[in-house]
N, C-alpha and C positions, 0 to 999 in steps of 0.2 A: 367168396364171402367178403364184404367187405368191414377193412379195418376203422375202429371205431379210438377217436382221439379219445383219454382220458381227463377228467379234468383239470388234472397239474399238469399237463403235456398244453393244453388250450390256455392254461394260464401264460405259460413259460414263453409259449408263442405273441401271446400279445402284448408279455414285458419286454421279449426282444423288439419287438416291434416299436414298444413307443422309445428304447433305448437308442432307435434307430434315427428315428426323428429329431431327439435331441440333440444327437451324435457329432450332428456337422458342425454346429452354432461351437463345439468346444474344443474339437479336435485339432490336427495340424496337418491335415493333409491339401491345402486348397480349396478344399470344396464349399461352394458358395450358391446359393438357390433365392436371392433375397431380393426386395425391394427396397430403397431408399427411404425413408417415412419425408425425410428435409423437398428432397427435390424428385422424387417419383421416379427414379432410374430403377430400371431391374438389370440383376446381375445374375450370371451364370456361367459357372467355370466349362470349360473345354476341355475335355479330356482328349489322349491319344487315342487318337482311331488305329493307329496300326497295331495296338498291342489288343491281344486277344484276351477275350475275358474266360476266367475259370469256368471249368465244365461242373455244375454241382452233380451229384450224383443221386439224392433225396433231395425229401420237402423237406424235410426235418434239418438235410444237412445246409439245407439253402436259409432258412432262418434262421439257425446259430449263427452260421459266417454276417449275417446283414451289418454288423457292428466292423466288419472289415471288408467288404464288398466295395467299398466306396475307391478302395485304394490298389483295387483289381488295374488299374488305367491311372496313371499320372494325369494331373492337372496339367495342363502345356501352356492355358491361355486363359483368358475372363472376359466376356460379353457384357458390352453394355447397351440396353434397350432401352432408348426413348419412347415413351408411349405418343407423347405430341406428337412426336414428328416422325414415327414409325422407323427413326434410323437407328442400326446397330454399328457399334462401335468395336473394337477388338483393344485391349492393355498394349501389348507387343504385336508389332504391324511389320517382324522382318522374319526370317526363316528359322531362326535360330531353335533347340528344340528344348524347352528349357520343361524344370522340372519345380510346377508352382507348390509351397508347401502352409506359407502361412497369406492372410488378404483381411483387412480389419477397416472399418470406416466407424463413426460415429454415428448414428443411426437415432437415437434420442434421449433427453433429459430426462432424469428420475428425479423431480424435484421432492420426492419427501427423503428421499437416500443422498441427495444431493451432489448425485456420482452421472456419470454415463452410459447409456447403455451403447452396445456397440453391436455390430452383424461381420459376421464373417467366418472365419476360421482360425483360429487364435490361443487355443489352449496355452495359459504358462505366459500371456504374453502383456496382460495389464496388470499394472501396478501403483500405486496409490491413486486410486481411483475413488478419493473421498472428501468430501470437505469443498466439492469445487463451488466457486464462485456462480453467477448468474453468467452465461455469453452462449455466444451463438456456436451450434455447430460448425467445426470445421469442414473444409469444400471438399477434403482430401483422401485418398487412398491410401494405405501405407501394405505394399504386399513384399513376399522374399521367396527366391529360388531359390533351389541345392545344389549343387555338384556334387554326385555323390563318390565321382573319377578324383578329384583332390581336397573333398572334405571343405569345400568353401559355402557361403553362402552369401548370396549377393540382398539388399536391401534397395526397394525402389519406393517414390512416392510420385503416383499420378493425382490428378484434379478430378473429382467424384466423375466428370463426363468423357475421361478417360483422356483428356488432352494435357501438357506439360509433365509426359514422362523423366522421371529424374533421375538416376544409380544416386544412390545416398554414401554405400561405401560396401565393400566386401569383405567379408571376416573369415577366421578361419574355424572350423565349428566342434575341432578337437581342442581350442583353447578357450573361446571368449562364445557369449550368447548375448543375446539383445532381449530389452520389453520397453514396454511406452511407459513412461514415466505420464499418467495422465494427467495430474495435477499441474505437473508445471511444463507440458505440452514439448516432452523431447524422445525426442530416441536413443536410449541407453546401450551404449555397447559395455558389456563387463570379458574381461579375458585376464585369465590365471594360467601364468604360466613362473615356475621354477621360484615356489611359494609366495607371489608378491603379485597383486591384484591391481588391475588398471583399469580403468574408466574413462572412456568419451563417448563425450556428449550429442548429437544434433537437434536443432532445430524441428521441429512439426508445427508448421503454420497452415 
């Protein structure tokens, strides 16, 4: 005999579903599925191939998890596709096996909000994002690794086409966290350690 979905069971599946959609665009695992609107680049993160992905057991158990499926396989890497010229790119081009958690670009102008919108994976990570002036999108990528063996987390900025990779700086992520300052175009690092709060600054051009 076959089983018949109920209507709150057919509901619930298709709010996980679109909860799943909007998942990436806010979370902080790496994951990135996007196109550039500025300069037509598509992006798409790399996951680990060697790690094996969970066995689900049901359908049912398979669309609860979708809202943490994603993070079944670490982010390792990020592709970038030219459509012009059919070439892909790679962020990191050496062996190393890193573990990507956050990737944010500027993606375009909300001129009635007068803020920006952005693409990527960023949850927690913009901050006065209001009142900005008229200018051009930045060129630039702002992503960051984990370590999760000494609790560090490294910051890098490459050029939206994946060239002029840069380490920004590495923190330690039991004391200090980072966001973009949007408004005035920096990278915030805050660390609290033995009640007394510090702050630096960098540059995002």
């Amino acid at each position: 005999m076959k089983k018949i979905f109920s209507l709150s069971a057919v509901v619930t599946i298709l709010t996980l579903l679109s909860i799943n959609n909007a998942y990436a665009a806010y979370s902080s695992n790496g994951y990135i599925d996007k196109y550039d609107s500025s300069t037509g680049l598509y992006y798409k993160s790399i996951k680990d191939y060697k790690r094996d992905e969970k066995k689900e057991k049901s359908f049912l158990s398979s669309i609860k998890s979708l809202k943490s499926s994603r993070n079944l396989r670490n982010i390792i890497n990020i592709s970038i596709y030219n459509p012009e010229t059919e070439e892909i790119k790679y962020i990191f081009n050496d062996d190393k096996i890193r573990k990507i958690t956050k990737i944010l670009f500027e993606n375009s102008i909300d001129k009635e909000k007068n803020s920006i919108n952005f693409a990527g994976s960023f949850a927690g990570l913009l901050k006065n994002n209001n009142n900005i002036k008229n200018r051009n999108l930045k060129n630039t990528i702002i992503l960051s690794d984990t370590n999760n063996e000494d609790n560090t987390e490294t910051i890098w900025i490459a050029n939206k086409d994946g060239s002029g990779l840069k380490e920004i700086t590495t923190i330690d992520a039991k004391e200090s966290n980072w966001h973009v300052d949007v408004k005035n175009s920096k990278i915030r690092i805050v660390s609290e350690k033995e009640g007394e709060i510090t702050i630096k600054n960098f540059d995002w051009n």
